[in-house]
C-alpha positions in Angstrom: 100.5 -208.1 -89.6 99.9 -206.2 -93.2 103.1 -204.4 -94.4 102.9 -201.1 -95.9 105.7 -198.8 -97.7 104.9 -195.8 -99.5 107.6 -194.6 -102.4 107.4 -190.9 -102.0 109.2 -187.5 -102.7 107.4 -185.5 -99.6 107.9 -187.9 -97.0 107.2 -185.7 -94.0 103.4 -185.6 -95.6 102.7 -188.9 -93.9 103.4 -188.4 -90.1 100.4 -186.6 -89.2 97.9 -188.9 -91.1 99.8 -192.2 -89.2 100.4 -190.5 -86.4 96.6 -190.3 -85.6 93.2 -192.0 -84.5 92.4 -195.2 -86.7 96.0 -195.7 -88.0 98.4 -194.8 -85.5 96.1 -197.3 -82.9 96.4 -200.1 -86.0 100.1 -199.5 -85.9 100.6 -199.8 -81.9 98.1 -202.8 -81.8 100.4 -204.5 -84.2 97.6 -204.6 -87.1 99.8 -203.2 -89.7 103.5 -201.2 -90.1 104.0 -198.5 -91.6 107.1 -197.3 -93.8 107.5 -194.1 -95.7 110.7 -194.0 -98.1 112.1 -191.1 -100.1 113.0 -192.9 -103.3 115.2 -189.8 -104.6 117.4 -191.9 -101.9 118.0 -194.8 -104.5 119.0 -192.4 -107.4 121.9 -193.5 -108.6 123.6 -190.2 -110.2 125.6 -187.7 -108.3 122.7 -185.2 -108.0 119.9 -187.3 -106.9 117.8 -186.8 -109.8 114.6 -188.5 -110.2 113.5 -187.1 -112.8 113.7 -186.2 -116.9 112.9 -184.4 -120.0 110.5 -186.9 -121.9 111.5 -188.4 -125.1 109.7 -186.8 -128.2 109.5 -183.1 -126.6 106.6 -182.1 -123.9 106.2 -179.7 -121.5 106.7 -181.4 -117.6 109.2 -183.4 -116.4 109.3 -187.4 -116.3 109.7 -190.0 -113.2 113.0 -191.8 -114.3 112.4 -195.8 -113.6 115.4 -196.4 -112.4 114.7 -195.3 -108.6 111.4 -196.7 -108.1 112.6 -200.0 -109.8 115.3 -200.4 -107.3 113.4 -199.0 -104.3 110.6 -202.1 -104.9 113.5 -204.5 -105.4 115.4 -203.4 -101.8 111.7 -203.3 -100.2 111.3 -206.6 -101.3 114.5 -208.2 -100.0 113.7 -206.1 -96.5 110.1 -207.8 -96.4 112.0 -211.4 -97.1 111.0 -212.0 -100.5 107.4 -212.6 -102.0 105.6 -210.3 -104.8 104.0 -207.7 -103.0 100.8 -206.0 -104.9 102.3 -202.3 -106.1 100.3 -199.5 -106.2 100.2 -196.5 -108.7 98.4 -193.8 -107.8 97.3 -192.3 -111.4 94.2 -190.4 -113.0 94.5 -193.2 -116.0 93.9 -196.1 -113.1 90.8 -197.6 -112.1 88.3 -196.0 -109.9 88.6 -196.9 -106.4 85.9 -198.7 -104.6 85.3 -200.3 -101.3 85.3 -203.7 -103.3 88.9 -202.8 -104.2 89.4 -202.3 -100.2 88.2 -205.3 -99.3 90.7 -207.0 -101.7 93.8 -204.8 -100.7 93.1 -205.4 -96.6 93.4 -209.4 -97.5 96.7 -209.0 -98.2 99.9 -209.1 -96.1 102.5 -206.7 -98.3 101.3 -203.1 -100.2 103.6 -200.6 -101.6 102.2 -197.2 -102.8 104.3 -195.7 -105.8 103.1 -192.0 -105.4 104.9 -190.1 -108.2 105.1 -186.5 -109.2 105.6 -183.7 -112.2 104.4 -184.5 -115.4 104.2 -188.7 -114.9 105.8 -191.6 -114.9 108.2 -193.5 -117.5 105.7 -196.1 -119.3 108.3 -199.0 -118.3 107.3 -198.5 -114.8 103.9 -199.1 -115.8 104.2 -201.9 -117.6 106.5 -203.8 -115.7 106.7 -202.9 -112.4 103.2 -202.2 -110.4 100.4 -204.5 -110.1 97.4 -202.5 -109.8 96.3 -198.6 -110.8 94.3 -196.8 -109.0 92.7 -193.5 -109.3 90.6 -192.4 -106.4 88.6 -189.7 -109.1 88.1 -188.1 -112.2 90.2 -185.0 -111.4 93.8 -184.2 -111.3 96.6 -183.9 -108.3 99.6 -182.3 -107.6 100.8 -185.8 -106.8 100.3 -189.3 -105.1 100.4 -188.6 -101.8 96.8 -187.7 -100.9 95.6 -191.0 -102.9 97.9 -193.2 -101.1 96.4 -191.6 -97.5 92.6 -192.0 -98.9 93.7 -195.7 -100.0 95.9 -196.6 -96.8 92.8 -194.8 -94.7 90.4 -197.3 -96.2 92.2 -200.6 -96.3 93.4 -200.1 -92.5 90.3 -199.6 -91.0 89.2 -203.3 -92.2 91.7 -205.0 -90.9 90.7 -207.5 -87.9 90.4 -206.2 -85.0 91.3 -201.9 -85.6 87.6 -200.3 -85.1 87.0 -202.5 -82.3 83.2 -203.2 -83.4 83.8 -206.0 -86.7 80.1 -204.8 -87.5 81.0 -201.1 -87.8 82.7 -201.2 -91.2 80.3 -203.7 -92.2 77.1 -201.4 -92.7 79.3 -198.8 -93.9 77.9 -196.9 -97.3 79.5 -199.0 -99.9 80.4 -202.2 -97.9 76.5 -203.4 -97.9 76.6 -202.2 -102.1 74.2 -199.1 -101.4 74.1 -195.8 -98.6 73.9 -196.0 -95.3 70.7 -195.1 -93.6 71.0 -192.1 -91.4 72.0 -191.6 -87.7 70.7 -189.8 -85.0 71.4 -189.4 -81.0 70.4 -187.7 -78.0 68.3 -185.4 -77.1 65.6 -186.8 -79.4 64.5 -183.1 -79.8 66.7 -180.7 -81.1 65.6 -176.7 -81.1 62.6 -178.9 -82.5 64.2 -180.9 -85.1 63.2 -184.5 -83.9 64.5 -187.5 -83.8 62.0 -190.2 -86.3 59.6 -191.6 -84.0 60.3 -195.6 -85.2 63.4 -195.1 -83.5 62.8 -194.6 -80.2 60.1 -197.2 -80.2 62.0 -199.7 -79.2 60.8 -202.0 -81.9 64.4 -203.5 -83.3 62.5 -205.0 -85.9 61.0 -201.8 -87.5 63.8 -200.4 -86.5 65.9 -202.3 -89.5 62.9 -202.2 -91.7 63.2 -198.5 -91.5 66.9 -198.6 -91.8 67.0 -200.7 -95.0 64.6 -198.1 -96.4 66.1 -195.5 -96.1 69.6 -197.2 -96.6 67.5 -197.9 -100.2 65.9 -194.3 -100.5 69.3 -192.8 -100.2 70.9 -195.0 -102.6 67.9 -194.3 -105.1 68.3 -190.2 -104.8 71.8 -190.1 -105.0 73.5 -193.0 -106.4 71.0 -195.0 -108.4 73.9 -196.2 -110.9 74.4 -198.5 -107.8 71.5 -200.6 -108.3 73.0 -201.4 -111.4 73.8 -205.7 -111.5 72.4 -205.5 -107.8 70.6 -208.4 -106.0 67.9 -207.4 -104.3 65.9 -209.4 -101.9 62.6 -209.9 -102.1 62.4 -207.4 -99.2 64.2 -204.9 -101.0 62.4 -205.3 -104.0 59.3 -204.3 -101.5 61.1 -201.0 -100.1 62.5 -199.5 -103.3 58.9 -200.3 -105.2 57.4 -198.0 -102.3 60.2 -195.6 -102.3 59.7 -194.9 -106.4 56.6 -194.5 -105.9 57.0 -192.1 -102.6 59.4 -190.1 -105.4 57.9 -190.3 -108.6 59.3 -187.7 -110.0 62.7 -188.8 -109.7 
């Protein structure tokens, strides 16, 4: 079972995102547990403060390291020991992918440090967390809504949540391009319809066209993923026919 805590001022943000669909049925089929922590709880001065002026002048206030240092340490003992991978949610971290997923749902022990205010004491950079992790190029009030995005993501690959091991497999990002599109019944809609190949019942055409326009997709609207792709030489077929369907892309 994968472990996770999230360090966190707000708490009471959390229940309704683990209390729901994907996550709350990984957490009662024993796929993962889930533990939310206040670390203004491990502040060690009369008033609870978590926070500072920062060193130098500034506008903003500054996360303290004492809280979240001993928050990991206590969460450590509670797990039994081992070196959990800590998590900081920040704009400076790396840009989250479903690569990075993949790697975070191997593992058996995650804590999220979502922070607040201006940011967080260097030290706690340096010398505490193990990975940084920015989910975009713009700014948030605070951590929490990265941890859900990240927690959302990792969950869901976990053995045996979605039911279907093939359905986060052909997910966009998981095959390295866009997924192809979907459809369902009724095959005409107020006479939108439904493409003919796939009602044909012809499974083989029926990935053909699915790969092509996984590929044609990619190619409009992400074509920075092609970048260090290999392609097959059936790949190689499709995106040559799809440049030259859009040439003026």
């Amino acid at each position: 079972m994968m472990k996770i805590d999230v360090l966190t001022l707000f708490p009471e943000m959390f229940g309704g995102v683990f209390g729901h669909s994907i996550l709350k049925k990984a957490e009662e089929n024993n796929a993962v547990s889930y533990n939310v922590v206040n670390f203004r709880d491990y502040a060690d001065n009369k008033h609870k403060t978590v926070d500072d002026y920062p060193y130098g002048g500034g506008a903003g206030m500054v996360l303290k390291p004492q809280p979240i240092f001993d928050a990991v340490a206590d969460l450590k003992v509670k797990a039994g020991g081992g070196e959990p991978r800590v998590v900081l949610l920040c704009p400076q971290g790396e840009r989250y992918t479903q690569k990075k997923a993949e790697e975070l749902s191997s593992l058996d022990h995650l804590i999220f440090v979502c922070g607040h205010y201006e940011g967080y004491d260097e030290r706690i950079r340096e010398h505490l967390v193990t990975d940084e992790i920015s989910i975009g190029d713009f700014v948030l009030t605070g951590g929490e809504l990265g941890a859900m995005v990240l927690i959302d993501s990792i969950v869901r690959l976990l053995p045996g949540v979605l039911g279907n091991e093939e359905s986060h497999m052909k997910d966009s990002f998981s095959t390295g391009f866009l997924e192809h599109p979907h459809y369902t019944r009724p095959a005409d809609f107020r006479g939108m319809k439904v493409p003919d190949i796939l009602t044909s019942g012809n499974h083989r055409l029926v990935d053909e066209w699915r790969m092509k326009e996984s590929l044609k997709r990619t190619y409009l609207r992400r074509p920075d993923l092609f970048e260090g792709a290999e392609l097959t030489k059936e790949q190689v077929r499709l995106l040559e026919e799809i440049k030259k369907e859009h040439k003026s892309y």
